[in-house]
C-alpha positions in Angstrom: 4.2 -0.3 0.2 3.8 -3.3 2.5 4.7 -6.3 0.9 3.7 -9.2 3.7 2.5 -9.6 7.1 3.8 -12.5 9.3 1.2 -14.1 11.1 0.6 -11.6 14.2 -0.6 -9.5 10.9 2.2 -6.7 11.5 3.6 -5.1 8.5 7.3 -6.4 6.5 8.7 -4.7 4.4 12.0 -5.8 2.2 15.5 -4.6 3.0 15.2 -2.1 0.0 12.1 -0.6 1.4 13.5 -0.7 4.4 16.7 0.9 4.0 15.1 3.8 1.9 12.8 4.7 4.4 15.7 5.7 6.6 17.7 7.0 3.8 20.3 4.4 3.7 21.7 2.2 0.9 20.4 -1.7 1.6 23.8 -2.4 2.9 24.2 0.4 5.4 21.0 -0.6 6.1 21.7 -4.6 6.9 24.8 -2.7 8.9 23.0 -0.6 11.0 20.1 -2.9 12.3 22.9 -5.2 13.1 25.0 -3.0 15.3 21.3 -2.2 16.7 20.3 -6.0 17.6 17.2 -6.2 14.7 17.0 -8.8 13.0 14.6 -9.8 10.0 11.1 -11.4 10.9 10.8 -13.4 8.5 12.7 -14.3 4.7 10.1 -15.3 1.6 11.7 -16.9 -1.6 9.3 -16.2 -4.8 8.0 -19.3 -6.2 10.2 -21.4 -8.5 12.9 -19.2 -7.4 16.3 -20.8 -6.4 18.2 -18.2 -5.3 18.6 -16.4 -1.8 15.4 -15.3 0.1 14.6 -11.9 0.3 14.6 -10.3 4.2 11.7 -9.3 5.3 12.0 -6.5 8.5 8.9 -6.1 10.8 8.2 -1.8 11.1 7.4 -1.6 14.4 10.8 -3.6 15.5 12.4 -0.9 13.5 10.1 1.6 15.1 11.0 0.9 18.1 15.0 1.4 17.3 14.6 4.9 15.7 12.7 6.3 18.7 14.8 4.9 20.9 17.4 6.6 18.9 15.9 9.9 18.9 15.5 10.3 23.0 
C-alpha cells in the first residue's frame, strides 16, 4: 500500500511499511537505512495532529540499497 507520493510522483511508504517489506521491526529498520546513508523523503503530520510526523521513505531509494546489497 502506497500511502503518498512526493511531487516527482514516486511512491512513499511509512517506516512500518517500510520495515516489513524487508522483514525488519521499524527500529532495525530506521537502523539499517541509517548505516546505509537513506534517509526519509519526506515526513507528513495528519491534520490536527500535534505529535511527531510520520517518515515517509521513497521505494526506489530503498531499491536501489537492496540491489546494491545483493551484487
Amino acid at each position: 500500500m502506497i500511502s503518498a507520493a512526493d511531487s516527482g510522483h514516486r511512491p512513499l511508504v511509512t517506516t512500518a511499511m517500510a520495515a516489513y517489506s524487508l522483514g525488519m521491526t521499524p527500529a532495525s529498520f530506521r537502523s539499517w537505512a541509517r548505516r546505509h546513508g537513506i534517509t526519509a523523503a519526506d515526513y507528513r503530520r495528519a491534520p490536527g495532529s500535534t505529535g511527531q510526523a510520520t517518515a515517509l521513505w521513497d521505494l526506489a531509494d530503498l531499491r536501489k540499497v537492496v540491489l546494491k546489497d545483493a551484487a
